[in-house]
VMD Tcl script that draws the C-alpha trace (Angstrom):
set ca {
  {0.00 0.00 0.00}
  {1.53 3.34 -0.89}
  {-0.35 6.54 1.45}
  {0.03 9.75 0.44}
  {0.01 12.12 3.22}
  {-0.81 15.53 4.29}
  {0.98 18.11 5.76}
  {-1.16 18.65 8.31}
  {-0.40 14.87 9.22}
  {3.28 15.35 9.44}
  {3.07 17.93 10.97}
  {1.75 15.90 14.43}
  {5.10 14.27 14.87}
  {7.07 17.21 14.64}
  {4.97 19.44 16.61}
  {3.05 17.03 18.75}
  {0.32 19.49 19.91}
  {-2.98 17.29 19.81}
  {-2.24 14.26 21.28}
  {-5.43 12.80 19.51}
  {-4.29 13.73 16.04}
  {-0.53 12.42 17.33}
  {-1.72 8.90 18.76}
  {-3.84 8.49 15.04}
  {-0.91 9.26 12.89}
  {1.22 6.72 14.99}
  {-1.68 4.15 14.71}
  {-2.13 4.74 10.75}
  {2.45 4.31 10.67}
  {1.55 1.13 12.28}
  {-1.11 0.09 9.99}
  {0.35 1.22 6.79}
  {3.82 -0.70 7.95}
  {1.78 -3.77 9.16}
  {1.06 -4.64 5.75}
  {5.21 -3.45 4.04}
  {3.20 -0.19 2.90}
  {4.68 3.55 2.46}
  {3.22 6.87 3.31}
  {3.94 8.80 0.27}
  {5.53 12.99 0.53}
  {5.10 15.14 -2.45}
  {7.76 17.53 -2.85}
  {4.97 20.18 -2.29}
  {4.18 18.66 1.29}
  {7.70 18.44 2.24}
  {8.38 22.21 1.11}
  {5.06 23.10 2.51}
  {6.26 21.11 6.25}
  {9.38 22.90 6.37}
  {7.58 26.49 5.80}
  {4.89 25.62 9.13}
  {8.21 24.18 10.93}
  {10.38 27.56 10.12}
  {7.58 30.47 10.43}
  {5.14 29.05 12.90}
  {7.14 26.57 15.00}
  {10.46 28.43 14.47}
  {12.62 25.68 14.07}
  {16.11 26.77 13.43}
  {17.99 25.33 10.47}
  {19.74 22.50 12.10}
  {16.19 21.56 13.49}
  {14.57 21.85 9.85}
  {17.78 19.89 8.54}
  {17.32 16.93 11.16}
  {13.68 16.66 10.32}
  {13.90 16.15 7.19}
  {16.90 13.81 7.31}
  {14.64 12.19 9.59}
  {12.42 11.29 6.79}
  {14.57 10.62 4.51}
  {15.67 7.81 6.68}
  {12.56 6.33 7.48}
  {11.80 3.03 5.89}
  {8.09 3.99 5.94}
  {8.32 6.97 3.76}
  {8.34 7.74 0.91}
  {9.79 11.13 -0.38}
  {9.12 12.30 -4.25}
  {12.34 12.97 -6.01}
  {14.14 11.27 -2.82}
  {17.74 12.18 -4.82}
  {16.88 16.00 -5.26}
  {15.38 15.92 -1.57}
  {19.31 14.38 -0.57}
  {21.11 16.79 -2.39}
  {18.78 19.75 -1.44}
  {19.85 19.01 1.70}
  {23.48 19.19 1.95}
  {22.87 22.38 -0.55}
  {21.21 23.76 2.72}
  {23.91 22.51 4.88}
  {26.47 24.35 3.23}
  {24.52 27.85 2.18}
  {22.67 30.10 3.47}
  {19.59 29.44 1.23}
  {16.33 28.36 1.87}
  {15.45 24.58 1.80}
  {12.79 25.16 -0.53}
  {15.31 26.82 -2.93}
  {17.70 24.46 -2.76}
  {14.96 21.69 -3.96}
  {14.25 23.82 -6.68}
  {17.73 24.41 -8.09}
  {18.10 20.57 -7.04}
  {15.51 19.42 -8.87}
  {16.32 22.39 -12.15}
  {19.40 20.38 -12.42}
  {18.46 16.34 -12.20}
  {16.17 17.81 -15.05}
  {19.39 18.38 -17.14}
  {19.67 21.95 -16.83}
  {23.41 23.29 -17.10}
  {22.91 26.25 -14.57}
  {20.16 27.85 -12.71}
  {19.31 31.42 -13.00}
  {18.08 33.53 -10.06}
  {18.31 36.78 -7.95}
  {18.64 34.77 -5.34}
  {21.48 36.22 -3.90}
  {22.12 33.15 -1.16}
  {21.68 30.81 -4.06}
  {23.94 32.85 -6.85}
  {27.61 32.08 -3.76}
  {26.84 28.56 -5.65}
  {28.47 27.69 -8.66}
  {25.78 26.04 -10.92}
  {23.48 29.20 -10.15}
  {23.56 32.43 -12.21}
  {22.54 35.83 -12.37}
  {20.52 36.44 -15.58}
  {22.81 39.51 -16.51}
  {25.64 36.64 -16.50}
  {24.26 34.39 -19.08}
}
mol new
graphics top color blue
foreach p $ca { graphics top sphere $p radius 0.5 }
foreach p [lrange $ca 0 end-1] q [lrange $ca 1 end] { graphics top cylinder $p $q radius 0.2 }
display resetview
């Protein structure tokens, strides 16, 4: 069985601020594993989680870092693009950028794209990122 998930429902582990919600997610892990199922994460859902965890819970960057290595690592899950999702991450461990942005220049270049071109001023101190007046 392959579950696609919510952010809403991810967002119960990290937070774990209704202990109703919390205990169903668990339960529904359970079930879903019971049977050598996955719970699915769009890319959307992931970028969406680490927005709520960053502006609303203010998680720091290490914090947003270790959550999402945290699903990456989980047999149970599932992430879209799991590659780009790795090597957004260690684009976010070694810049300044956003996670989000680092997905997106992640996933610009698994696409086959040479270079990416932004404004982005955290994501032009990397070298495959450009300023339009440079191309």
């Amino acid at each position: 069985m392959r579950l696609g998930v919510d952010t809403s429902v991810l967002l119960r582990l990290f937070l774990k601020d209704d202990a109703d919600q919390l205990a169903e997610v668990r339960a529904m892990i359970e079930r879903v594993a019971a049977v050598d199922g996955v719970l699915y994460v769009a890319q959307a859902v992931l970028c969406e989680l680490v927005w709520v965890l960053t502006i609303k819970a203010r998680f720091t960057r290490d914090q947003i870092a270790e959550a999402v290595q945290g699903l990456v690592e989980t047999a149970t899950i599932e992430l879209e693009g799991h590659d780009a999702v790795c090597a957004a991450l260690e684009r976010h461990a070694t810049s300044n950028a956003g996670f989000a942005d680092c997905l997106i220049v992640e996933n610009v270049l698994a696409a086959g794209a040479a270079r990416f071109a932004t404004f982005d001023k955290r994501l032009l101190r990397s070298d495959d990122c450009v300023s339009p007046a440079a191309v």
